[in-house]
N, C-alpha and C positions, 0 to 999 in steps of 0.2 A: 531376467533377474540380474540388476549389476553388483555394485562391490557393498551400497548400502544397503540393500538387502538381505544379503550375504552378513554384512556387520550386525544387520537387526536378528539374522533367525541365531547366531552365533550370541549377544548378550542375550536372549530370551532363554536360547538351551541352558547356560550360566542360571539366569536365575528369572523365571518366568513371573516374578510379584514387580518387576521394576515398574514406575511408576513411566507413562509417556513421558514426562517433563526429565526424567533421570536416562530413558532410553535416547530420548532425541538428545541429551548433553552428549552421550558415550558415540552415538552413530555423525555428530555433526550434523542435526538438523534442528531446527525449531520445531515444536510439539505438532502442530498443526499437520504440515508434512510428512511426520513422524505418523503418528496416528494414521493416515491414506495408506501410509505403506503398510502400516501392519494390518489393516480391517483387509486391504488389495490380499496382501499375503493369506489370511484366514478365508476371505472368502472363494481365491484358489485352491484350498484344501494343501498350502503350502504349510502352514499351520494347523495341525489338526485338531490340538485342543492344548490344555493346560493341566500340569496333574500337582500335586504332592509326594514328594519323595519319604517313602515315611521308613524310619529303621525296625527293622522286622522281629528286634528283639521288644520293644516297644509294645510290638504287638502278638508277640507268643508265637511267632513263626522266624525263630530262625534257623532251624532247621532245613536245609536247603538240599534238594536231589536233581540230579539229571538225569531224567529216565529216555531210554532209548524202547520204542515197541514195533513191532513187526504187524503188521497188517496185511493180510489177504488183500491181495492184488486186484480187485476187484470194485467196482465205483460204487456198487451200494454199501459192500460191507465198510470200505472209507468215508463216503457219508455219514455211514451211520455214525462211526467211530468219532468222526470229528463234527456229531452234533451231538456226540454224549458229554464232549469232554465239554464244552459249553457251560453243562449243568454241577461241573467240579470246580468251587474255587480253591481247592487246593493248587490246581494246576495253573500258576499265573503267568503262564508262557507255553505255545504250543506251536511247533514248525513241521508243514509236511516238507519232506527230504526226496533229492532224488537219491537210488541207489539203496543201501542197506546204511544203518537201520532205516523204515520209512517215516519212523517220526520220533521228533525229541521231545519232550514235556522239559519243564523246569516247575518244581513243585516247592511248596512252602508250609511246612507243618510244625508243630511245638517242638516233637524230639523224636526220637526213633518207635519208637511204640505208636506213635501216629502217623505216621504213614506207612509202622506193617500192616493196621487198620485198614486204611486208605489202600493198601496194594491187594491184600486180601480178600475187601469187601469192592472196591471200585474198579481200581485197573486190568485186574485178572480176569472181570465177571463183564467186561465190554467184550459187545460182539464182534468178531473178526481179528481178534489177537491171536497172533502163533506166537510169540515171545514179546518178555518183559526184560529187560534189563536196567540193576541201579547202579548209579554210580553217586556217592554223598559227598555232597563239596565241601572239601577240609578247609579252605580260607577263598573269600572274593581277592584277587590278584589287582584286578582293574574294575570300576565300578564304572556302569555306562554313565557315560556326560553329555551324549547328543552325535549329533553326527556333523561328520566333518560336513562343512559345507562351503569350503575352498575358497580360494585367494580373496 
């Protein structure tokens, strides 16, 4: 990957609706070129896809949690665990950990009464939990923008 490439996946994290004719102006290339590079990029899974940032007040979830949960140490019971959480879209983030806790969720619900719902009826009642822990996020500080992807 050189420095154009590097310039392409860097405007696409910016703003992934640019049109080739507007990418190729900003990287310094003609469309043509432009376009090989990005299909090259997508079809190495350098690119994985394209989404919509959409504001989550917008859509009745801005209520936001960091749930930290403990899991039995064991490979079926984290299997299971982490093919249940699959079937929750509340949960729109889910990291296994080393160390303690062994997983973090990041959850998305209306308000507080909806995800005691969600914690009483879903998170508590998966199999292989020893503990539940929330933490409610009072303000986003920094909003993800992409990842660096260097000089």
């Amino acid at each position: 990957m050189d420095r154009i490439d590097r310039n392409i996946l860097r405007e696409l994290q910016a703003d992934g609706r640019l049109t080739i004719q507007e990418l190729a102006h900003r990287v310094g290339l003609t469309p043509s070129p432009c376009m090989r590079r990005v299909r090259q990029l997508e079809q190495d899974g350098v690119i994985q896809g394209y989404r919509a940032v959409i504001d989550p007040e917008a859509v009745g979830r801005s209520f936001e949690v960091l749930v930290s949960i403990e899991v039995k140490r064991d490979r079926e019971a984290v299997e299971a665990f982490e093919a249940a959480l699959q079937d929750i879209p509340d949960v729109i983030e889910a990291y296994r950990l080393f160390g303690s806790p062994g997983c973090l969720l990041r959850i998305a619900v209306a308000d507080l009464a909806a995800y005691e719902r969600l914690w009483i009826e879903r998170l508590t009642t998966l199999s292989g939990i020893t503990e539940v822990n929330s933490q409610i996020i009072m303000k986003r500080v920094k909003e993800p923008k992409g990842l660096p992807v260097g000089p």
